[in-house]
N, C-alpha and C positions, 0 to 999 in steps of 0.2 A: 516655317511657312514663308512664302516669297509675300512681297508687298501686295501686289494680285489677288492672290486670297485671300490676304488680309482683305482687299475692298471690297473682295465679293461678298464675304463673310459679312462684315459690316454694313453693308449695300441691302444685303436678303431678309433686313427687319423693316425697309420700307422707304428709309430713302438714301440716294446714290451716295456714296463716300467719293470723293476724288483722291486719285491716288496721289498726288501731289501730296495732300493732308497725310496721308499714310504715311511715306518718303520723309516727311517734318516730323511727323514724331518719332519714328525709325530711329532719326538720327541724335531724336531729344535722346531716348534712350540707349542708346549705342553710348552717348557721352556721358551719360550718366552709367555707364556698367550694367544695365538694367538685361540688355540683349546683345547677342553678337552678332556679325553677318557671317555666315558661312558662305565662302566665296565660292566652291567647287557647284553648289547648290541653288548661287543667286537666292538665298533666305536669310532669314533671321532665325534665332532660337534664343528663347529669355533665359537667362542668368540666374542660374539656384546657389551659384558660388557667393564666399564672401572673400574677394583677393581684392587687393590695390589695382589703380589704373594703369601703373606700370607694371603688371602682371605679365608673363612671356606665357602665354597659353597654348594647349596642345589639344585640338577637338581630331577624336575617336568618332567617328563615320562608319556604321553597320548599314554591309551592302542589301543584309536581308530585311532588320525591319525598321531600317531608317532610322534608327535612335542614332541620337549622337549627347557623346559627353565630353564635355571639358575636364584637361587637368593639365599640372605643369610636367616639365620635364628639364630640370635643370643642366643634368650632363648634357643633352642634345643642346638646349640654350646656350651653354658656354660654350660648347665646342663650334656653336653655329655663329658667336661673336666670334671668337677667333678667327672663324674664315673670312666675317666678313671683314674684321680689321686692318689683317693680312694682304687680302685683296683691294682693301682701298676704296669699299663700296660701304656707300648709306643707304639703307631701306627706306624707301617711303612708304610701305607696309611691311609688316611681320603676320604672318598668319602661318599657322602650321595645322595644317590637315591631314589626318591618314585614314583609307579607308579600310574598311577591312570584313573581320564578324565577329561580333560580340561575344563576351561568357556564354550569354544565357543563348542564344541562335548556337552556338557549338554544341553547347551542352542537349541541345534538343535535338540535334544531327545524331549526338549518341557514340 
């Protein structure tokens, strides 16, 4: 869910949320592991994992019914410090997204 709907959501039991307070706790839980933001998506999604905060995560994006799951992927993580080593560059983010379609959406395709 984007912050937005977060405050709509919380907004529609009577009284207004400002998204500001939405955006603070976002980030309370983003530092606490609790949620992540999916960048391609401008949302959040809470965190059912139990990894470290230095965790190199990998969120799977199903184009059909919007789930999205995290996991790692270590070979692409090595291989992606290497380049960035190589080339001389420091990430001020790492997020790694790929979109695509699910087990379960394929499987229903048949």
């Amino acid at each position: 869910m984007g912050a937005y709907d977060i405050t709509e959501r919380l907004s529609a039991q009577g009284k207004r949320v400002a998204a500001v307070s939405v955006y603070r706790a976002l980030d309370f839980l983003g530092e606490h592991g609790l949620v992540h933001r999916i960048a391609s998506r401008n949302a959040f999604v809470s965190c059912g994992h139990d990894h470290g905060k230095a965790a190199k995560l990998v969120f799977l994006i199903c184009r059909s019914c919007g789930g999205i799951d995290e996991t790692t992927a270590p070979a692409v993580e090595n291989a992606l410090d290497t380049t960035l080593a190589r080339s001389g560059f420091k990430p001020s983010s790492r997020i790694l997204e790929v979109e695509g379609q699910c087990g379960a959406c394929l499987a229903q395709e048949g």
